[in-house]
Steps between C-alpha positions, in 0.01 A plus 500: 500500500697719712351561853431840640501582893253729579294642857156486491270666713381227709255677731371881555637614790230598791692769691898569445657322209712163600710264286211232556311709247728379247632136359750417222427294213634380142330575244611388102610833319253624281603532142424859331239545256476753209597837640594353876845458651676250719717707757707353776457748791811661652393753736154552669392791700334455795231772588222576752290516219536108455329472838193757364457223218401243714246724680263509191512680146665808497666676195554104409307193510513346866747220533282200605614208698687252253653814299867482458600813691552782241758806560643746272847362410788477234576218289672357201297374198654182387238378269295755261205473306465850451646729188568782781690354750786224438684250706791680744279823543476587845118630573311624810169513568222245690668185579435225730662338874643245243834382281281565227242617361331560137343855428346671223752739358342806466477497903853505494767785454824420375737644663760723303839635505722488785348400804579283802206257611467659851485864370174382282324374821624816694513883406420371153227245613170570655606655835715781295220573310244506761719732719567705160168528409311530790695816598571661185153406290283502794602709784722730252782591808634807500824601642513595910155365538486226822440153339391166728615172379285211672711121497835696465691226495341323320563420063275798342581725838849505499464651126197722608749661746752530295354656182343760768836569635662544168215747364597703807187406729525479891436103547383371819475072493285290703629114570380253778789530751833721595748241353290540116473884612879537547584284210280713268676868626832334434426374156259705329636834643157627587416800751329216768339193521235423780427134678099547394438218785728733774269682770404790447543465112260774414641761735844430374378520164362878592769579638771396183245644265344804667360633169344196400533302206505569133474148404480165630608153275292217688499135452399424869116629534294456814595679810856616400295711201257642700745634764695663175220651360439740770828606519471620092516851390243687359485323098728228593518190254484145636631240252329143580713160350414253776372409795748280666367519835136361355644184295599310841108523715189328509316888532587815331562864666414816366608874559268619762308844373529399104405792282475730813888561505552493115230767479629696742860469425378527115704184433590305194488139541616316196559104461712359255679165331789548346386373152276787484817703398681270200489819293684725758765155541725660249528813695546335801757244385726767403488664821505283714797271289704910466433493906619194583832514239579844683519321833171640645302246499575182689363140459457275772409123487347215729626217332421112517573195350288255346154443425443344815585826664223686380235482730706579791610779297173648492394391832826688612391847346154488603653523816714780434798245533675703185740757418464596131350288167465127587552308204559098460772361310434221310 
């Protein structure tokens, strides 16, 4: 039987996430049962959220030492047992750190038309949709109001900056360091981006946004959110998909004076995953796939090679070590 190379989580990491966490096995394929697919994986997308998965059960079971690592991905299905999906259909969806992997079809969505396999882990993929919905379901952005994009640089920011841009918002960025600042400005065309970890970073957010805020897109949490929150305006809207700067630490921070400044601000704090939204996807595919076609919106990539590349992958963007969607290439 054929053999398939996988990386399993060998132990949970204590503190920050190393590449002794992880080990790489074979495994025999597993053959499909009624309704299940085998898939050889082609692309996987590495995402801080892969990190929150080890932490304990979120919107997802826990991954639990001897797991094979899991990550949303795109494959090929090359054997079928199911009357929906045949072999040669290209499908995304929950895949594994693996050559291949057997799934249930009806987790699966076939992907249709014309496509290129990048552009379904990108602005069509979760980090488009996040950035999509988040803003437009959520927040609901006006034009010329002041939007904050947390992680700018990062896979769902650069499209969170973006779609506020082209819906005629003033965008303001935050990223880890001048080089990611300047690199953001050039490529997204926003108004500014800030180095959050600069000194000063709250008086130099005052002073680029001296109105406040109208809304904020987070994924960072902890101290970065609670110096953003007081510089909202009056009914602001805070849009919550992550908490990078939590996955990484033994303890967990807080925003200081939590209700007092939501209260008083009369704040709307709303969490969100993006499969909350698969009704609104057909909106948002259009859009953002009308956006992109017209030049507007851009797609950048962190690409590597290999299976055995994908722990350093992720290791790399927990560390802010990456410019755009990372994705693996198998």
């Amino acid at each position: 039987m054929k053999k398939n190379k996988v990386i399993i989580l060998k132990d949970l990491p204590k503190f920050a996430l190393n590449s002794a966490c992880f080990t790489t096995a074979d495994r025999p394929v597993k053959e499909p049962m009624l309704g299940e697919v085998l898939i050889k994986v082609k692309l996987i997308s590495i995402d801080a959220a892969n990190r929150a998965w080890l932490n304990g059960q979120t919107y997802r079971p826990a991954v639990s030492v001897g797991d094979i690592m899991p990550a949303y991905g795109i494959g090929e299905v090359v054997k079928s047992r199911s009357k929906n999906l045949n072999k040669g259909d290209l499908v995304s969806g929950e895949l594994e750190w693996s050559e291949y992997t057997t799934k249930p079809a009806s987790f699966l969505k076939k992907a249709d038309g014309n496509y290129n396999l990048t552009d379904l882990l990108t602005y069509k993929g979760i980090a488009g949709l996040t950035a999509y919905h988040g803003l437009l379901n959520i927040a609901k952005i006006e034009p010329k109001e002041t939007v904050l994009v947390s992680t700018a640089a990062g896979s769902v920011g650069i499209f969170a900056c973006q779609i506020a841009r082209i819906l005629g918002c003033k965008v303001i960025g935050l990223s880890s360091s001048d080089e990611k600042c300047d690199w953001v400005e050039k490529n997204l065309g926003i108004n500014k981006c800030i180095n959050y970890k600069g000194e000063n970073f709250s008086k130099t957010l005052k002073e680029i946004c001296p109105e406040g805020i109208d809304v904020y897109f987070d994924n960072v949490g902890g101290n970065l959110l609670e110096q953003t929150l007081y510089r909202m305006r009056l009914k602001g809207r805070v849009v919550c998909c992550g908490v990078i700067s939590q996955y990484d630490q033994d303890t967990t921070t807080s925003p200081k004076n939590i209700p007092g400044v939501i209260v008083t601000k009369r704040l709307k704090l709303e969490g969100f995953i993006v499969m909350d939204f698969q009704k609104e996807n057909f909106k948002a595919l259009e859009d953002l796939s009308k956006w992109f076609e017209a030049g507007q919106l851009k797609v950048f990539t962190e690409e590597y090679k290999g299976l055995d590349s994908a722990p350093l992958a992720l290791i790399n963007l927990l560390k802010g070590k990456n410019l755009g969607k990372t994705i693996i290439k198998i």
